[in-house]
ZANUTOR-712269 format. One line per 4 residues: number of its first residue (from 1); for each residue y negated, x negated, z negated of N, C-alpha, C, O. Coordinates in steps of 0.05 Angstrom, whole numbers. Each point is the difference from the previous one (the first is absolute). Layout:
NUM> Y X Z Y X Z Y X Z Y X Z ~ ...
REM end
This chain:
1> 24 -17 0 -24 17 0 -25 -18 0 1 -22 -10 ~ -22 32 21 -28 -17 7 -5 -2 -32 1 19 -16 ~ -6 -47 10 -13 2 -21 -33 14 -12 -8 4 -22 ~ -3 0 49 -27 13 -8 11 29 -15 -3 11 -22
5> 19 -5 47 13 30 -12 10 9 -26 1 21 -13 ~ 8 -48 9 11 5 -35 -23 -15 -23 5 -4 -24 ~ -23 1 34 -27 -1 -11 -11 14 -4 -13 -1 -22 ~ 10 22 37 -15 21 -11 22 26 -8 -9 22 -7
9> 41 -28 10 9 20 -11 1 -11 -32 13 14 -15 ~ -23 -34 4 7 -15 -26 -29 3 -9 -3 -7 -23 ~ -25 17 40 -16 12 -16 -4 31 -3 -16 10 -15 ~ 39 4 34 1 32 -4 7 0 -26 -13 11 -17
13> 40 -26 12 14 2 -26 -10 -1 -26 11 2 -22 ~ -40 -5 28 -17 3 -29 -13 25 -2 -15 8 -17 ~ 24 6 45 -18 34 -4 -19 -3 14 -15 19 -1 ~ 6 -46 23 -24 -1 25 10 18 14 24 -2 1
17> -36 29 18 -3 1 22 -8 -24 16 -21 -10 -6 ~ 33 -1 24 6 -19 23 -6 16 38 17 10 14 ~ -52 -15 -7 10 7 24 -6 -31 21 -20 -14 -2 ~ 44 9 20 -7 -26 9 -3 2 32 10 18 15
21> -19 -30 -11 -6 2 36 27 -21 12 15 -10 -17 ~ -11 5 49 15 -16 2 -14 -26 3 10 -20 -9 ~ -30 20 20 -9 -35 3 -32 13 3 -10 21 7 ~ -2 -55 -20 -33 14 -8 1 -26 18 8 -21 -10
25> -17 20 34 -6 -20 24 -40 -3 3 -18 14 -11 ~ 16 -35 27 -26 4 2 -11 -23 -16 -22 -10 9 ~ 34 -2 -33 -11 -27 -18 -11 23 -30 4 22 -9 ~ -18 -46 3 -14 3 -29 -23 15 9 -6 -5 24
29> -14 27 -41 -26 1 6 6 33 33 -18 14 9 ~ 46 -15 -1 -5 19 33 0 23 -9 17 6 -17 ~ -34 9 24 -10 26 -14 26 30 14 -3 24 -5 ~ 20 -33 17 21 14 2 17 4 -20 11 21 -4
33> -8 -44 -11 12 -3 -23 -8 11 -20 15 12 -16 ~ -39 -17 13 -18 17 -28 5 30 8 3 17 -17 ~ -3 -12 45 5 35 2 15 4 -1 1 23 -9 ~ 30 -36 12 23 7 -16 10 -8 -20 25 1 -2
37> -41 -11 -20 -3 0 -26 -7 18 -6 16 14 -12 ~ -50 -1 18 -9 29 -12 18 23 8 -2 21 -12 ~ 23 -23 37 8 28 6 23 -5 -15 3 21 -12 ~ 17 -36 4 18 3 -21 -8 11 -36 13 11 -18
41> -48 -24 20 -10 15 -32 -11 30 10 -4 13 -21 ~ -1 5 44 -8 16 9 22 26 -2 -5 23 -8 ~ 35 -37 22 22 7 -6 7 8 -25 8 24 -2 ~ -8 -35 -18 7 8 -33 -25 19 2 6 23 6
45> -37 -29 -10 -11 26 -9 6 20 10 -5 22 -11 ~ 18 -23 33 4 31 16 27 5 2 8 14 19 ~ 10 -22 -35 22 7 -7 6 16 -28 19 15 -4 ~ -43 -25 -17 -2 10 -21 -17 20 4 -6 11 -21
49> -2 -3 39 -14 26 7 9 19 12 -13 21 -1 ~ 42 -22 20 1 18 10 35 12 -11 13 -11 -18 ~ -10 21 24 29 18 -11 24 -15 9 2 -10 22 ~ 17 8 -42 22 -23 14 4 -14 -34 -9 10 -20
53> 26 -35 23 9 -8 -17 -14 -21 -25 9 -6 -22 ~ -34 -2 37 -15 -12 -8 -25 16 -15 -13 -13 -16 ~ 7 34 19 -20 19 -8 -10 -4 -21 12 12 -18 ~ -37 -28 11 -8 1 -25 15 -18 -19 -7 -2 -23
57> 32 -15 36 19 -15 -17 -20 -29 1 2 -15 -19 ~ -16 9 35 -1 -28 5 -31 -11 -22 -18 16 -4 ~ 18 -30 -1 -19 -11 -8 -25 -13 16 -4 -24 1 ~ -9 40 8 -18 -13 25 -27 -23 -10 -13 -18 9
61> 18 36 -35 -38 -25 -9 13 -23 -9 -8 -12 -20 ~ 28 2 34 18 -31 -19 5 -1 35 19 -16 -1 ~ -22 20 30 18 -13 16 -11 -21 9 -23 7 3 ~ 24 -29 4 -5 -33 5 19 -4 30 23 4 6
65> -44 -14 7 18 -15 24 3 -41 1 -11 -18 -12 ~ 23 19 25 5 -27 2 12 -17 22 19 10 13 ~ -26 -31 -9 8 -18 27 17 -25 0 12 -7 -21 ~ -11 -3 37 12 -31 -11 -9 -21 7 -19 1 16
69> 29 -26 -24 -15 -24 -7 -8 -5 32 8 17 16 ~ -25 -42 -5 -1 -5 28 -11 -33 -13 -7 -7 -23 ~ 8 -3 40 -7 -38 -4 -38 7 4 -16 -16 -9 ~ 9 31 19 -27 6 -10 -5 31 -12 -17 16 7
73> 33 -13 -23 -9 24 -23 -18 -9 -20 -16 15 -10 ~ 19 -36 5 -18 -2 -31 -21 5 5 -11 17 -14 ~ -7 -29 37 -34 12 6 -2 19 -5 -16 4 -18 ~ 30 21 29 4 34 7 9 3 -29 -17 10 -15
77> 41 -18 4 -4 12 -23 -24 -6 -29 -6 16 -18 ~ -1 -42 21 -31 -4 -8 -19 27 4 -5 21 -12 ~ 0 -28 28 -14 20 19 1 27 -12 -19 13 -8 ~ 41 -6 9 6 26 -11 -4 5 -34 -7 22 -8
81> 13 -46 -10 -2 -1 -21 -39 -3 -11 -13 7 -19 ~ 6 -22 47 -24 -9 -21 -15 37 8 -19 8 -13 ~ 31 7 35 -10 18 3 -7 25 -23 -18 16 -4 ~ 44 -23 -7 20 21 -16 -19 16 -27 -12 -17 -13
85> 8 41 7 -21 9 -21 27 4 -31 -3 4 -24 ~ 20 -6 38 25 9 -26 4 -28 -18 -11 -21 5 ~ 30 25 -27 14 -25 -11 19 -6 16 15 19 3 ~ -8 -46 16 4 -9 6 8 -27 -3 -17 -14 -12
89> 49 -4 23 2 -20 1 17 -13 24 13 14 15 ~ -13 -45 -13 4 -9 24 17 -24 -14 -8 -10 -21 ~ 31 2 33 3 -22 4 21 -9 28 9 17 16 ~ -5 -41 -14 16 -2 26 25 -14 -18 3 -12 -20
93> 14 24 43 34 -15 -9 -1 -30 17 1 0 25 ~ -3 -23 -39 5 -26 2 26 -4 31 25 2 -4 ~ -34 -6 27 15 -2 21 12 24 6 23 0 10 ~ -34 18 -14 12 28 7 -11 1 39 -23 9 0
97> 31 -13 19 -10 9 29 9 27 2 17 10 -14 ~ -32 4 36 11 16 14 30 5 -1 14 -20 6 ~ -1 46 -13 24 6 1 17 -12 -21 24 -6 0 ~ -45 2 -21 12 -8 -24 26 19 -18 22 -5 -10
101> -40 29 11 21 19 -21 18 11 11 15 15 -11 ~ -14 -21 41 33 17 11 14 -20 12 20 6 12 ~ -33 -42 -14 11 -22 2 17 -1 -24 24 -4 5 ~ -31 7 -38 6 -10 -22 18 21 -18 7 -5 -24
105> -3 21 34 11 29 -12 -19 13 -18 10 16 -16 ~ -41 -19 16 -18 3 -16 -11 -34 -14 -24 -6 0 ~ 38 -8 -7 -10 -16 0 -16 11 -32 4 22 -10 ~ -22 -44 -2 -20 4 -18 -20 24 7 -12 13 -17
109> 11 -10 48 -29 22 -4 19 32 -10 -10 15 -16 ~ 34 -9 28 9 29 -10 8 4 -30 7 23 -6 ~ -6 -42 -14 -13 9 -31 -21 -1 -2 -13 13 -16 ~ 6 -28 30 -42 2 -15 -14 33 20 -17 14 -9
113> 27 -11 29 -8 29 14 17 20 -13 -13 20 4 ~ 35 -12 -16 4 12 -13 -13 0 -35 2 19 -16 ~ -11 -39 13 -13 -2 -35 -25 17 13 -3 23 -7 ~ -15 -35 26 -26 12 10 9 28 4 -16 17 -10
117> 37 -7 24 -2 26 2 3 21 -23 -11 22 0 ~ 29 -30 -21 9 13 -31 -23 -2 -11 -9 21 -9 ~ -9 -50 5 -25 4 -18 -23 17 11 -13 15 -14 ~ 8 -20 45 -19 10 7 -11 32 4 -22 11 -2
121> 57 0 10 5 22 21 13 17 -36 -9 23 -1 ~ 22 -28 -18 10 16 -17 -16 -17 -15 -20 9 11 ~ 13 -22 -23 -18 -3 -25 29 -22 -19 -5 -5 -23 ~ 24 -2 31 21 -15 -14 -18 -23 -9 -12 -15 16
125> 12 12 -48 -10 -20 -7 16 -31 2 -8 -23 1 ~ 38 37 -3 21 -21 -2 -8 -19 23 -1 -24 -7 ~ -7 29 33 -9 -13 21 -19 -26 2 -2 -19 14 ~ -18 37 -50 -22 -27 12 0 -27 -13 -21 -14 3
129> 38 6 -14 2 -25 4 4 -17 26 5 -24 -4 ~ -6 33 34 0 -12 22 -34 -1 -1 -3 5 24 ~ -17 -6 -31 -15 9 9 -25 -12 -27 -19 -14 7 ~ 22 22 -34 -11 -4 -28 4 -32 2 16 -13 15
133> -34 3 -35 -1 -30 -10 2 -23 21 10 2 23 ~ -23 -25 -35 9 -20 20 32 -8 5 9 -13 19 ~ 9 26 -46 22 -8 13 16 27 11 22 6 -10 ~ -35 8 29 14 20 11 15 -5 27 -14 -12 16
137> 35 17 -8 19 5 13 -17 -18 30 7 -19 13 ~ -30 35 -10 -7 -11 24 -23 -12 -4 -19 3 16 ~ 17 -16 -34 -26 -23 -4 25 -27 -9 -10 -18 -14 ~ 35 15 20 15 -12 0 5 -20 20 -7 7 23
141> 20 -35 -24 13 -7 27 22 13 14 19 -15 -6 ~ -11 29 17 -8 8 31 -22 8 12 -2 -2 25 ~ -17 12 -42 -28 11 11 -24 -8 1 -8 -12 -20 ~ -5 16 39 -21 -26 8 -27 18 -5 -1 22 11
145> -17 -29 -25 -38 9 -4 8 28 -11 -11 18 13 ~ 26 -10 -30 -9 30 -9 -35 6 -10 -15 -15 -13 ~ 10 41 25 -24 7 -11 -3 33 -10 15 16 10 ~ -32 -9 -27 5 16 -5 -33 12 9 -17 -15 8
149> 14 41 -11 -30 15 12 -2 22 -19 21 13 -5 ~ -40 -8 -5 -2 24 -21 16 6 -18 5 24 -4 ~ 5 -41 -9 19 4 -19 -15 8 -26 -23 -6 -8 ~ 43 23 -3 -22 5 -21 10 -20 -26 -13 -2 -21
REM end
């Protein structure tokens, strides 16, 4: 089985709705991509809206999208962070390239994206030690410049 595939069935397994496209082409920054980012968060609001199985089940003010690494993501995700008005943090996985997490079976980034999704998306405190103190999970060696933005 594709390991991406069992990537994101190993973040359903925490209770994510998971909607994935097949290939986000185009590079870092191609605004095709960002529109099929918003139409997969577009998808959940309007699934919890309309009649069917999802109705009102989903949690919409918690849904988060997300991309993957590229050998020039960090600008873009800079970029995006220094943009950002929320609490927010950043760090990079130490030699992580492109096609890292379905190269590695997850690798280091699919516990730290699953801690981000339990702390952020359910409020799991158990989570934030990836995240709290200088010696948190990802202010650690494997992880390179963590920063944090509005923290309170």
């Amino acid at each position: 089985m594709d390991l991406l595939v069992t990537g994101l069935r190993n973040f359903a397994s925490h209770g994510v709705v998971v909607v994935g496209t097949p290939v986000l082409g185009g590079g870092p920054g191609d605004p095709a991509n960002r529109q099929k980012m918003l139409d997969g968060l577009d998808w959940i609001i309007e699934q919890n809206e309309v009649a069917g199985i999802y109705q009102g089940n989903l949690w919409v003010d918690h849904a988060v999208s997300m991309g993957t690494n590229d050998p020039i993501g960090l600008p873009l995700q800079q970029q995006t962070d220094d943009m950002s008005e929320v609490q927010t943090f950043l760090a990079t996985l130490t030699n992580a390239g492109h096609g890292y997490i379905e190269q590695n079976g997850g690798g280091e980034q699919q516990p730290a994206i699953v801690a981000w999704m339990r702390y952020w998306i359910y409020g799991d405190t158990g989570a934030e030690h990836y995240f709290y103190g200088d010696d948190g999970v990802m202010c650690m060696p494997l992880w390179e410049n963590p920063q944090r933005k509005n923290w309170e």
